[in-house]
Backbone as ProteinMPNN parsed JSONL, in Angstrom:
{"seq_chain_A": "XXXXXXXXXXXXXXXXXXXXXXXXXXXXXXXXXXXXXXXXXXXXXXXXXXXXXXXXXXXXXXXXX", "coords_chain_A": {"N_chain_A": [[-8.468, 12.222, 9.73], [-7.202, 12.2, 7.314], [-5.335, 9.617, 7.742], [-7.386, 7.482, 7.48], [-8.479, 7.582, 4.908], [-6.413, 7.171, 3.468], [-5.955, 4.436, 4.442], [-8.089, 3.539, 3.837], [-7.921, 3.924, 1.012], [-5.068, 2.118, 0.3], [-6.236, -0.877, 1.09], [-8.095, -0.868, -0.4], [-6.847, -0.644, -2.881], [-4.454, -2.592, -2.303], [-6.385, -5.123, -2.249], [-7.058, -4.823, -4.972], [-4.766, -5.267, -6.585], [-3.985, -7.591, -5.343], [-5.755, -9.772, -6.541], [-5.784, -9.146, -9.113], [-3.214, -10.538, -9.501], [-3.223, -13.063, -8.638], [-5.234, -13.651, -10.663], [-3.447, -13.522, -12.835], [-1.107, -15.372, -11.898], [-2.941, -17.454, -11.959], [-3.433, -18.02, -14.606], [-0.728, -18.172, -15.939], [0.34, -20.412, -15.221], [2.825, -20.586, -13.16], [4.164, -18.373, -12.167], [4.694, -17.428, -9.672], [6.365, -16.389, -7.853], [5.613, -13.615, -8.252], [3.547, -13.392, -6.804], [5.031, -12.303, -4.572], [6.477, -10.66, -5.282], [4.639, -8.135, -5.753], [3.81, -7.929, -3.334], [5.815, -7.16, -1.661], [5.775, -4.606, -3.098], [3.534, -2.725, -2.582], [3.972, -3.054, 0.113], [5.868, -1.361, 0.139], [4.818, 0.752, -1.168], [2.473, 1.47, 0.963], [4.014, 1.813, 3.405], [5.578, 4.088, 2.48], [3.893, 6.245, 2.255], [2.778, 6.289, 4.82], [5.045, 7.181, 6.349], [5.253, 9.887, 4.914], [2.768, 10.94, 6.017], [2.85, 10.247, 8.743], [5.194, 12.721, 8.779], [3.518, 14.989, 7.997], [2.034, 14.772, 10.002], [4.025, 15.506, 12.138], [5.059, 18.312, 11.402], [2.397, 19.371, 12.17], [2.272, 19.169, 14.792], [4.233, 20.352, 15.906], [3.875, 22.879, 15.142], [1.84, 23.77, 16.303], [2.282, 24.157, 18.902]], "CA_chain_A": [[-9.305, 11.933, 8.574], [-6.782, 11.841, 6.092], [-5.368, 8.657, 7.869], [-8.766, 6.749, 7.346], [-9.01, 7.675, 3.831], [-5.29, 6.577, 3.12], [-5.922, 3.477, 5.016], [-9.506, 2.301, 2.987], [-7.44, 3.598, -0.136], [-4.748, 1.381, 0.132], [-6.762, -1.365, 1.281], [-8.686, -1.329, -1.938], [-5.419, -0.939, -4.393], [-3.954, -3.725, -2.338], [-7.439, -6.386, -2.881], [-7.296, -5.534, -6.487], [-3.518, -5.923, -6.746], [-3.361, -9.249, -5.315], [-7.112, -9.978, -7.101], [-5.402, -9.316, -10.547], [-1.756, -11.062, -9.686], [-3.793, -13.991, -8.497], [-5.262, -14.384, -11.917], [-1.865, -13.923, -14.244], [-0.702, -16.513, -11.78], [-3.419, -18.898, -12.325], [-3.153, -18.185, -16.243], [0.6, -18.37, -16.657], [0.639, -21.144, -14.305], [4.429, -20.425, -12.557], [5.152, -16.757, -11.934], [4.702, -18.104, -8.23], [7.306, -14.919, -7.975], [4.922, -12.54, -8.961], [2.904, -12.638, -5.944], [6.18, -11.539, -3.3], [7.188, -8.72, -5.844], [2.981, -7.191, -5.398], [3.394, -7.887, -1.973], [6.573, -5.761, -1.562], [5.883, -2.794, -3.652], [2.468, -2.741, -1.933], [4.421, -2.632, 0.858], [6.687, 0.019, -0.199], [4.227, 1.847, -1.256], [1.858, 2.145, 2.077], [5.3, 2.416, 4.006], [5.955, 5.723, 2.098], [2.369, 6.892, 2.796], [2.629, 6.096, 6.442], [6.312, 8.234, 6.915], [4.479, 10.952, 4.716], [1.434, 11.08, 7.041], [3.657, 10.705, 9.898], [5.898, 13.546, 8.849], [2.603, 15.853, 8.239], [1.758, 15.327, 11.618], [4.73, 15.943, 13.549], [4.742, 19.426, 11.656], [1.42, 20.173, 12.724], [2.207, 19.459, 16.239], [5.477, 21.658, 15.989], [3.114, 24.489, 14.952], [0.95, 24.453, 17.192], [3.486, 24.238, 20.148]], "C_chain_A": [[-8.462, 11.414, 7.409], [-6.185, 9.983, 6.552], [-6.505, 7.193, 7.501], [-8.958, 6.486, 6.122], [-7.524, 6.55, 3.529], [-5.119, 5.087, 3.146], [-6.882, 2.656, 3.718], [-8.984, 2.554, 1.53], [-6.468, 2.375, -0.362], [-5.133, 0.017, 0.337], [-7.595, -1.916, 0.104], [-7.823, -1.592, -3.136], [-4.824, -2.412, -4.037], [-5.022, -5.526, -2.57], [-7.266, -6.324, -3.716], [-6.038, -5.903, -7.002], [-3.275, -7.468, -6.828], [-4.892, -10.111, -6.286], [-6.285, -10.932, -8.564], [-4.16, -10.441, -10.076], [-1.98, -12.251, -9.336], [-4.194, -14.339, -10.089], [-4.275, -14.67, -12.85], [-1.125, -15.033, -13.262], [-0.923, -17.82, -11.847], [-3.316, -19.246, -13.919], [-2.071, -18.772, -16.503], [1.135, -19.797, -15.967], [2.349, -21.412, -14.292], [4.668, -19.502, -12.215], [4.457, -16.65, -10.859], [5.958, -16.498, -7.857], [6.558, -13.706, -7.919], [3.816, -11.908, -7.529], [3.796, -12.104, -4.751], [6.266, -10.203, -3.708], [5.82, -8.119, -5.862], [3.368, -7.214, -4.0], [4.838, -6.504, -1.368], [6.468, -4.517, -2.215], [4.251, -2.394, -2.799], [3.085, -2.441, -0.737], [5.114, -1.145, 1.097], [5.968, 1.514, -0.426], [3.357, 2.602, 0.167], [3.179, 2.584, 3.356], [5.31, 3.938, 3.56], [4.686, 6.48, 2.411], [2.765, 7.412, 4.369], [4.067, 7.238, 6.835], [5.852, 9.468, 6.196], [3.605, 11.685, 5.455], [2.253, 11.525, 8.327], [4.639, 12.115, 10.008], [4.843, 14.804, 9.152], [2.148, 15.897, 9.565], [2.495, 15.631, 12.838], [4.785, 17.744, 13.059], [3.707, 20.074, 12.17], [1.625, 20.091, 14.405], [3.844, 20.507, 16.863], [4.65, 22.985, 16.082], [2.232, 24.835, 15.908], [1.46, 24.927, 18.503], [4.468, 25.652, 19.877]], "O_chain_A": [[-8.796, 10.484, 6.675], [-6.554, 9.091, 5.789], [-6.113, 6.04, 7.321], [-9.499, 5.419, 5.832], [-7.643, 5.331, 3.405], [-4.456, 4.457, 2.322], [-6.615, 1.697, 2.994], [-9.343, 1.735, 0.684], [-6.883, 1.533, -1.159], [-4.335, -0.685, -0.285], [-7.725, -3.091, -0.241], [-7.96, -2.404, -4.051], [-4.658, -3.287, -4.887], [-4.584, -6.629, -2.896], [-7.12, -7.436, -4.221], [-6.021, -6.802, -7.843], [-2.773, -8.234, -7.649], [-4.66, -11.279, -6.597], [-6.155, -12.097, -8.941], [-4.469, -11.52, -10.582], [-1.007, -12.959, -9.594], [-3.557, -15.193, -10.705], [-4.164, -15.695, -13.523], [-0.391, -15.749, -13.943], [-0.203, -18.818, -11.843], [-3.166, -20.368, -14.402], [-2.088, -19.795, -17.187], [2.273, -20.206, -16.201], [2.996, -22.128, -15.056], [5.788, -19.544, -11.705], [3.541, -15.827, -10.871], [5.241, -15.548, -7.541], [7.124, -12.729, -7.43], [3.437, -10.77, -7.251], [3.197, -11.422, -3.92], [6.206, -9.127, -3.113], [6.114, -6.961, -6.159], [3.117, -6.132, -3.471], [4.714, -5.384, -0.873], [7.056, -3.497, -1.854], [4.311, -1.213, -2.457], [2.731, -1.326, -0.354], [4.937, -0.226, 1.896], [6.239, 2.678, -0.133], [3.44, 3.793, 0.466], [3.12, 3.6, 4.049], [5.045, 4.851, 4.342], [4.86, 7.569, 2.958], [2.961, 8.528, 4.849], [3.871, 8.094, 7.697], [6.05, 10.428, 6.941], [3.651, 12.912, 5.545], [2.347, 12.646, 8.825], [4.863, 12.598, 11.118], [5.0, 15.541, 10.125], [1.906, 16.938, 10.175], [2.111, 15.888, 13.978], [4.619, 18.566, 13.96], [3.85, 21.211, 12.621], [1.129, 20.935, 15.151], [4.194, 21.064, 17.903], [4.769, 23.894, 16.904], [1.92, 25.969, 16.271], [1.082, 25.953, 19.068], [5.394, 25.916, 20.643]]}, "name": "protein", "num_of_chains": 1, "seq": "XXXXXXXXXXXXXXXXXXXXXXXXXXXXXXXXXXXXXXXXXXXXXXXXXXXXXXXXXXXXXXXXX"}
């Protein structure tokens, strides 16, 4: 469950991320830059989720074993 939620959360942070970084790039027209560095911390961020998640579930299968 919590996977699912984690998933349709980041999923929504990352549409409005690139949503917004789409418009300050059509405004400022150039910070062509701007959409790699969203795309890596976006990254970074569901990465750290995903080894979080993953860690919670190897303890639960320690415990139960």
């Amino acid at each position: 469950m919590r996977s699912v939620v984690l998933d349709t959360i980041s999923d929504a942070v990352a549409s409005a991320a690139v949503a917004v970084t789409g418009g300050i790039i059509l405004a400022a027209k150039g910070f062509y830059w701007l959409d790699s560095m969203v795309a890596l911390i976006i990254g970074l961020v569901i990465g750290y989720q995903a080894v979080k998640l993953l860690k919670d579930v190897i303890k639960e299968l320690r415990e139960k074993t």
